[in-house]
C-alpha positions as CSV (number, residue, x, y, z in Angstrom):
1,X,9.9,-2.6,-34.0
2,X,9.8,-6.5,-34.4
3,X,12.9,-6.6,-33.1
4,X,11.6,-4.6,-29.8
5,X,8.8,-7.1,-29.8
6,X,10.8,-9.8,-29.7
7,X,13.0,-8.5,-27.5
8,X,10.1,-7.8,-25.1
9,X,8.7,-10.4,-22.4
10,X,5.2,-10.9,-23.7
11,X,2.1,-10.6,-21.6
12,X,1.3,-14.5,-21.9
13,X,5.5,-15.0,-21.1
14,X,5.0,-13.6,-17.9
15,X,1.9,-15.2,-16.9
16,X,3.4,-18.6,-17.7
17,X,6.2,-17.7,-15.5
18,X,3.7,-16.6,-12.3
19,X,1.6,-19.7,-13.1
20,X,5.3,-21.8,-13.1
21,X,6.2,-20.2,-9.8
22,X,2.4,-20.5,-8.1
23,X,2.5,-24.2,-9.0
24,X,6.6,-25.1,-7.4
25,X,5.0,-22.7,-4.5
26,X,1.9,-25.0,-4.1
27,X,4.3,-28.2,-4.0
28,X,6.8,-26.9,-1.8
29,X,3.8,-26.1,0.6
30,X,2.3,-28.8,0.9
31,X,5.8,-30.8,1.8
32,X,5.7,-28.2,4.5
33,X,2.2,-28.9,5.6
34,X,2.7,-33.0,5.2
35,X,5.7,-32.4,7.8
36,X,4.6,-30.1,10.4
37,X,1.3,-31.9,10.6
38,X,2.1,-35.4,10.1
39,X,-1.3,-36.1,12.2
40,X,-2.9,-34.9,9.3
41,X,-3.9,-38.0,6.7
42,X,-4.2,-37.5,3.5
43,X,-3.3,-33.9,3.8
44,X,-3.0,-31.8,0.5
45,X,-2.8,-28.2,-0.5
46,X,-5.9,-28.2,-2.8
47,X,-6.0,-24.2,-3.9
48,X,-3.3,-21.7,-4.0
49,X,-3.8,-18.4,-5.3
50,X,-1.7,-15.0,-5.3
51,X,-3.3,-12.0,-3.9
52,X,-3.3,-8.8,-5.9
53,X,-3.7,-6.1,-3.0
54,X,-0.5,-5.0,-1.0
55,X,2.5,-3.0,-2.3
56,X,5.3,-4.8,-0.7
57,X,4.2,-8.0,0.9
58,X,3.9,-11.1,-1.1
59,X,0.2,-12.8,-0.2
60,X,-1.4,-16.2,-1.0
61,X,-4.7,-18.0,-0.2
62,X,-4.1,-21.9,0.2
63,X,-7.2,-24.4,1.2
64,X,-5.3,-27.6,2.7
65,X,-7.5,-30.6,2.7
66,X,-7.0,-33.5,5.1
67,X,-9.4,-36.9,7.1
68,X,-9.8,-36.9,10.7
69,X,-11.9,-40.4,11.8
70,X,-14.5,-40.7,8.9
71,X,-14.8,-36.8,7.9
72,X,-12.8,-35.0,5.5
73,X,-11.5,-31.7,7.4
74,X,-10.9,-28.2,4.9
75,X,-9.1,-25.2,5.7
76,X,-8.4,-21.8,4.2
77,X,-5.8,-19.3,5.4
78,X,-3.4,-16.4,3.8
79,X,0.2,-16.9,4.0
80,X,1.8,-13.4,3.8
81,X,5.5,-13.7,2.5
82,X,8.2,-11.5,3.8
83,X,9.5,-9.8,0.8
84,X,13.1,-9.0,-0.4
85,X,12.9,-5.2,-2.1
86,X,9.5,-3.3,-1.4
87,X,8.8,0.3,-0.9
88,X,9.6,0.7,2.3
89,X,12.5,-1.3,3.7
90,X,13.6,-3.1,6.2
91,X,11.7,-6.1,6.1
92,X,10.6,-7.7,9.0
93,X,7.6,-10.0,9.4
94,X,8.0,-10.9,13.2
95,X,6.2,-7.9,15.0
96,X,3.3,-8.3,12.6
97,X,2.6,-11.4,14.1
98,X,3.8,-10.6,17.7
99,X,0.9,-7.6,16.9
100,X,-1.3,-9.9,15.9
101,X,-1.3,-13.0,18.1
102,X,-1.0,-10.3,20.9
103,X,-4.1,-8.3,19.8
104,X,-6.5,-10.9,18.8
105,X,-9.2,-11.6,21.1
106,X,-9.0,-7.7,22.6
107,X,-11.4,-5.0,21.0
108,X,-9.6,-5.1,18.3
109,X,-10.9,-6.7,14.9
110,X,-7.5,-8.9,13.4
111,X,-7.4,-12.3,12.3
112,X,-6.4,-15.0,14.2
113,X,-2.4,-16.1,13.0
114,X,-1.7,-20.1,13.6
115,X,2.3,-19.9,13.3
116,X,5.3,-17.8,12.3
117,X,7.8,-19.8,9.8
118,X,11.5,-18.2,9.4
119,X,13.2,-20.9,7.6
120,X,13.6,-18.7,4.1
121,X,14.0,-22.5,2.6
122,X,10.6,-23.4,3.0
123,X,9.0,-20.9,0.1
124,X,11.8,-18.7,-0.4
125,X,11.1,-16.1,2.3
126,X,9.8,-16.1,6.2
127,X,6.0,-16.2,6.1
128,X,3.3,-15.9,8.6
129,X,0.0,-17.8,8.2
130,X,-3.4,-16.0,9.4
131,X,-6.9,-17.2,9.3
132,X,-9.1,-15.6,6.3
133,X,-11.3,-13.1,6.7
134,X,-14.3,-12.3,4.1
135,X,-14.8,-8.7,3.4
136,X,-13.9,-5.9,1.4
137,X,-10.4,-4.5,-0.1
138,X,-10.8,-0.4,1.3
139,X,-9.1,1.2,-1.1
140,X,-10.7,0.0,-3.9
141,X,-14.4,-0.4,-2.5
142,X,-14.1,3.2,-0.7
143,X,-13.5,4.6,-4.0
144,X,-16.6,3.5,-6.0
145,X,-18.7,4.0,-3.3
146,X,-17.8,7.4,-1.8
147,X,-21.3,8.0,0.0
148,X,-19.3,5.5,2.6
149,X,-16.2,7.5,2.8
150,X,-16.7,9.8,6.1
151,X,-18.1,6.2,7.6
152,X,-14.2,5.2,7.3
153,X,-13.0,8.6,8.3
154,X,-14.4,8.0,11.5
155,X,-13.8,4.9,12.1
156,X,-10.1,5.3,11.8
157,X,-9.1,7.3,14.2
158,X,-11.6,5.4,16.8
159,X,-9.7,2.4,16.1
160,X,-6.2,4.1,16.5
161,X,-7.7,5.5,19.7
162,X,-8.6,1.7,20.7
163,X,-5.4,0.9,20.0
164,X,-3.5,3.1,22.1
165,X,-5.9,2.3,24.9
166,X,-4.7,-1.4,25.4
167,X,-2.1,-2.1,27.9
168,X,0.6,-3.0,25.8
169,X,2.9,-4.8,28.4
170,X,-0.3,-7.0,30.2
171,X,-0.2,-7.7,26.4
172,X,3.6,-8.3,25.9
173,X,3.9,-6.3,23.6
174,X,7.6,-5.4,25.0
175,X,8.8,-8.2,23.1
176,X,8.9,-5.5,19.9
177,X,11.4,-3.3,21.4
178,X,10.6,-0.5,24.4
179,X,12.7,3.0,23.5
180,X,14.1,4.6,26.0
181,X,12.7,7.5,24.5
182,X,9.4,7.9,23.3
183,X,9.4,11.3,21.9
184,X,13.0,10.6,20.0
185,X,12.2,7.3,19.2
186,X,8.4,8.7,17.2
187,X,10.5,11.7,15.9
188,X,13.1,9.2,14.9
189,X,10.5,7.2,12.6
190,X,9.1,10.0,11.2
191,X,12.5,11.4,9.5
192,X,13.4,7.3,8.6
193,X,9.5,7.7,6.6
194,X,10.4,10.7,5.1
195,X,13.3,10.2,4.0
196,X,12.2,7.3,2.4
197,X,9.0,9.1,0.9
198,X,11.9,11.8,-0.8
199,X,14.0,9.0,-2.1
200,X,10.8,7.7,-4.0
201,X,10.1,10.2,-5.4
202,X,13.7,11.4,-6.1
203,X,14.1,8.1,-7.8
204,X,10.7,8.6,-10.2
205,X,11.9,11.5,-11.2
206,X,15.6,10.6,-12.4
């Protein structure tokens, strides 16, 4: 048993190790930030935090600091990190934010994404940056309050309806791909998703 314990990573071990690797983050950042605004003075990555929600996707909040003329100027957005293994691979981030820049401003509620960043040497990983957003987590907060659960049951599907109302190539959205077959293309994605669904579960079970 002691030699188990020993043997075994320690709960203060690995948060050392996720404070190590927020902290190189953070530095690494800001050398980023410094360079692509170099307009900036002063500028500095003040706060950088890991987000807990998402399965696959690695998320931060950062709050860069920087003057302009005699005011100290402050902004907070979420970098969401293009991971290596997930659930449910490939990984891509690129059509998130061609869906994203592309949608913002329509009916749709997303947040606003300042700039895509593919060099993997930057932070590891391609990242996309989008502005933050105060509200509420749904999975968690639908589940302790479940008087509000038919609320979001309804509001789904009005918002996939939305969705599919847009016209997608005043939009660009083209740039993600256009199948020349809709039908075999959906049917297509639904075999990849189960397929993937089985293997998870396959893979819990062995």
């Amino acid at each position: 048993m002691g030699v188990l314990s020993w043997l075994a990573p320690s709960y203060t071990d690995n948060q050392s190790v996720k404070m190590a690797e927020v902290s190189v983050t953070k530095e690494r950042l800001e050398i980023y930030l410094k360079a692509k605004f170099p307009q900036r003075q002063g500028l500095s990555v003040v706060r950088l935090e890991p987000m807990t929600v998402g399965l696959s996707y690695k998320s931060y909040v950062f709050t860069m600091s920087w003057r302009e003329a005699e005011h100290q100027i402050s902004e907070t957005l979420i970098i969401r990190m293009e991971p290596e293994f997930g659930v449910l691979p490939p990984y891509d981030v690129r059509p998130q934010y061609e869906v994203l820049k592309r949608m913002h401003g329509t009916v749709i509620p997303v947040p606003k994404v300042p700039w895509l960043e593919m060099d993997s040497e930057i932070l590891g990983r391609p990242f996309l940056t989008m502005e933050k957003i105060e509200g509420e987590n749904l999975l968690p907060y639908y589940g302790k309050h479940p008087e509000y659960q038919s609320q979001l049951a309804e509001a789904y599907p009005r918002l996939l309806a939305k969705i599919h109302g847009l016209d997608w190539q005043n939009l660009g959205l083209f740039v993600l791909g256009v199948p020349d077959n809709a039908r075999q293309f959906a049917e297509n994605q639904v075999a990849r998703f189960g397929q993937q669904a089985e293997e998870k579960v396959y893979s819990r079970i062995v």
